[in-house]
C-alpha positions in Angstrom: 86.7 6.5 57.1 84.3 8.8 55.6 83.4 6.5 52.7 82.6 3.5 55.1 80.3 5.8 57.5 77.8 7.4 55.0 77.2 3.9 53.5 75.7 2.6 56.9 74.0 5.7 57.6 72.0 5.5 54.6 71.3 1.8 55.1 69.8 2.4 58.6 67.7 5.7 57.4 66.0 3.1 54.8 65.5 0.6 57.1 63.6 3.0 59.2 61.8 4.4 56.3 60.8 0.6 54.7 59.2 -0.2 58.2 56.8 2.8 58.4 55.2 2.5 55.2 54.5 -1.3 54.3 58.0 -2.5 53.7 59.1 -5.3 55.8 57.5 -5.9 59.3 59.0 -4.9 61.8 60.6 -6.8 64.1 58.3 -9.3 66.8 57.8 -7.5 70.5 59.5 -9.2 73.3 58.1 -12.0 74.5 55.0 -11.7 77.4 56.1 -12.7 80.4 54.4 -16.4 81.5 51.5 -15.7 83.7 50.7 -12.0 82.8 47.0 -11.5 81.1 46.6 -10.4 77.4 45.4 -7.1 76.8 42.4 -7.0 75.0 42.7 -5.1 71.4 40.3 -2.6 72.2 39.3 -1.0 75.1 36.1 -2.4 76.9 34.7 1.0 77.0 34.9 1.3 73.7 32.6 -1.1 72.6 29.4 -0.3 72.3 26.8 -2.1 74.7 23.4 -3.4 73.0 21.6 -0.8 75.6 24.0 2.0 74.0 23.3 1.0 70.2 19.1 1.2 70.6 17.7 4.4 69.3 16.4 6.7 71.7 14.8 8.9 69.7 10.8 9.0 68.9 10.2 8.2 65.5 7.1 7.3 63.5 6.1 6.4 60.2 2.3 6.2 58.3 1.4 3.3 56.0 -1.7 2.6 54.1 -3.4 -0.7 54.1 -3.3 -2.6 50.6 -6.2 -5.3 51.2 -8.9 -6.5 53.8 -6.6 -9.3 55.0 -4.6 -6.7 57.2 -7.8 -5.7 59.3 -9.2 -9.7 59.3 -11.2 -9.1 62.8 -11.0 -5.2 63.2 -12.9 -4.6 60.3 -16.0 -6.4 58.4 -18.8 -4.9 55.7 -21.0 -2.4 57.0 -18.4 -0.5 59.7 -18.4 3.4 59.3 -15.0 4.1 57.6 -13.9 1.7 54.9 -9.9 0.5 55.1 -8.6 3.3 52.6 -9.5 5.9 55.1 -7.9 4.0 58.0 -4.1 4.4 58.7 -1.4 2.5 60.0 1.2 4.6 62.5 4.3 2.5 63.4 6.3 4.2 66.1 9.0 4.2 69.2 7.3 4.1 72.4 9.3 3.5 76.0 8.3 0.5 77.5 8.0 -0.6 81.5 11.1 -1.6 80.8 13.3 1.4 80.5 14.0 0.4 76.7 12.6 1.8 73.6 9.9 -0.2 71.6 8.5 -0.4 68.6 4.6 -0.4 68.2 1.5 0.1 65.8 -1.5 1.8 66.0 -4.0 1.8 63.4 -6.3 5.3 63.2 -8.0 7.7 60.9 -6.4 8.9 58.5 -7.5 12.4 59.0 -6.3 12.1 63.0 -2.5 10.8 62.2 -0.4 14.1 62.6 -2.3 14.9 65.7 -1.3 11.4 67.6 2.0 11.5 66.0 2.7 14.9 68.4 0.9 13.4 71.1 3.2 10.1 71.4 5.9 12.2 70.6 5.0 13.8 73.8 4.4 10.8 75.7 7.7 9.8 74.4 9.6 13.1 75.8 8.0 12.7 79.0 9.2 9.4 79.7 5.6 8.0 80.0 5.3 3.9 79.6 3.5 1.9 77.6 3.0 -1.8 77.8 2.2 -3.0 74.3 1.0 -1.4 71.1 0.1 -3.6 68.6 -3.4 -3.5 66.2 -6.4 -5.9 67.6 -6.1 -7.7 65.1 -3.5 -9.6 66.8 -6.0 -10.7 69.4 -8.8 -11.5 66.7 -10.4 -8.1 67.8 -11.5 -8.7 70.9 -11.3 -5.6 72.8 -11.7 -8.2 76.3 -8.5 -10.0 74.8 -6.4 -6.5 74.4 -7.3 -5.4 77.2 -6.3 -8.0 79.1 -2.9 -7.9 77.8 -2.8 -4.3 78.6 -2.5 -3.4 74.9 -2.7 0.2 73.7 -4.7 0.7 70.7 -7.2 3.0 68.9 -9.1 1.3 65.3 -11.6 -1.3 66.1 -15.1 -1.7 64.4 -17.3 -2.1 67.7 -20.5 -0.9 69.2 -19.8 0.9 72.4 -19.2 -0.4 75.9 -22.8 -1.0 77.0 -24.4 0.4 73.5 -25.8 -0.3 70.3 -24.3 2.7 68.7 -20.5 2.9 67.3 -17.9 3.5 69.5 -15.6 5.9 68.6 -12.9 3.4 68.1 -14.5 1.9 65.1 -13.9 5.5 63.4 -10.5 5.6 64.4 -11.1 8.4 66.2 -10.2 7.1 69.7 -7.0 5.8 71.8 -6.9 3.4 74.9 -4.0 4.2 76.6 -2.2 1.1 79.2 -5.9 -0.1 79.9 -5.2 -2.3 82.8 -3.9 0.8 84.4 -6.3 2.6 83.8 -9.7 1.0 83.5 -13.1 1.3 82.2 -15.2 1.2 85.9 -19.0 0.9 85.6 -20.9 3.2 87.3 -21.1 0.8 90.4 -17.2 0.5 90.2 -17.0 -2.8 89.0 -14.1 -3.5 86.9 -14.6 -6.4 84.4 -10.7 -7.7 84.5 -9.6 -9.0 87.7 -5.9 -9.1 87.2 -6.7 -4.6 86.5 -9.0 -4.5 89.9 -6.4 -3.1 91.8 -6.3 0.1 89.8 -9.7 1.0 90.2 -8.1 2.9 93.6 -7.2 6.0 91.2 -5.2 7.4 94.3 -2.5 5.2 92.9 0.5 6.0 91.7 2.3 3.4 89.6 3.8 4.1 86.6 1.5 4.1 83.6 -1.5 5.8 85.5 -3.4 8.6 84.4 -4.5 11.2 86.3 -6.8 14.2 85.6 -4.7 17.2 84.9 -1.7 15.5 84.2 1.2 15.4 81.3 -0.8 12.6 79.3 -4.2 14.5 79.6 -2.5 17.9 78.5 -0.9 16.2 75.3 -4.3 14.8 74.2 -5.8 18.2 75.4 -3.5 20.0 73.2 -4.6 18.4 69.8 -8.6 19.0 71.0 -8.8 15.1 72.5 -11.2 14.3 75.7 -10.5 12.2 78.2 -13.0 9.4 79.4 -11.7 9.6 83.0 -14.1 12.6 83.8 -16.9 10.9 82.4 -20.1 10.9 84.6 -21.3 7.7 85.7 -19.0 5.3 84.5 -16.1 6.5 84.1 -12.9 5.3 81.0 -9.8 5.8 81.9 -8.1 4.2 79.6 -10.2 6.0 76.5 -8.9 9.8 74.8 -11.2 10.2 72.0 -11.3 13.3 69.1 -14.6 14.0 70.2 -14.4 13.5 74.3 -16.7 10.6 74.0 
């Protein structure tokens, strides 16, 4: 008896063994019952929703400009900072949305680390931005930005109203959601009709600025100004290195 057990015993224990490490497959499940559902092969919480993959974390990186062509209608001959001493900041901004965005802002080069910590900032706080692209992509018209609420700094223009140089053709200046927060003329007019409703700066929709508020303190903490305290007419959409 003995020499017919141990023979089968060892012929199991391979059998066993050959199925556990690539041998031969082991034998098919029972069949499903007719009408029961599949199961899926992974768990639907444990795949990763679109929403779930996009970064959520501020991020922003400086480029130089290699020709004229980039700055076609933001910059011409003549303008107070030639295109090597401009920069291009491409960063994560949070959107009306909810989501996280990528946008560009083109500034001084000698202002980038400053408005690199105040969007990161901005970022933290949860504050929205519509749009950030360079006005170039609206042939630098600042009424065409504007209008399409776009945030942006670098643009070789006279000042609203002037003949000097606005600070935004330096670099040195910021308009933050400016349909949200206007330029108003000294007799509160408001040159964008589909902004008018904002000139009422006891609003509080998302994107507004108000004096003394999160946004003001982050420009305030890297020595910027803010056009809403102006006296007469009043920007308050414009943070500018120099308060003007």
């Amino acid at each position: 008896m003995r020499a017919v057990v141990v023979p089968a015993i060892l012929a199991a224990a391979l059998a066993l063994a050959g199925a556990g490490c690539g041998g031969s497959a082991p034998a098919a499940p029972a069949p499903r019952p007719a009408g029961s559902p599949a199961q899926p092969a992974v768990a639907p919480s444990a795949v990763p929703s679109r929403q779930q993959q996009r970064p959520q974390v501020f991020s922003a990186k400086v480029s130089g400009f290699q020709n004229r062509a980039q700055l076609r209608w933001s910059w011409h001959p003549g303008c107070p900072v030639a295109p090597s001493g401009l920069r291009l900041i491409t960063m994560t901004y949070r959107g009306f949305d909810h989501q996280v965005h990528t946008g560009r802002l083109v500034v001084n080069a000698a202002v980038t680390g400053k408005l690199i910590l105040v969007f990161r900032t901005l970022f933290a706080i949860g504050y929205p931005i519509r749009r950030m692209v360079p006005v170039d992509a609206y042939h630098g018209s600042d009424f065409a930005s504007i209008q399409a609420d776009n945030t942006s700094a670098f643009n070789c223009r006279d000042a609203t109203g002037s003949s000097s140089w606005s600070e935004h053709a330096y670099g040195l200046a910021v308009d933050l959601n400016p349909c949200e927060n206007p330029y108003v003329a000294a007799d509160g007019s408001e040159a964008h009709k589909r902004c008018l409703r904002y000139v009422d700066r006891s609003r509080t929709d998302p994107g507004i600025i108000h004096a003394g508020d999160r946004v003001v303190r982050a420009f305030a903490s890297v020595g910027w100004g803010w056009g809403g305290t102006w006296q007469g007419a009043r920007d308050y959409q414009h943070f500018s290195a120099n308060g003007r």
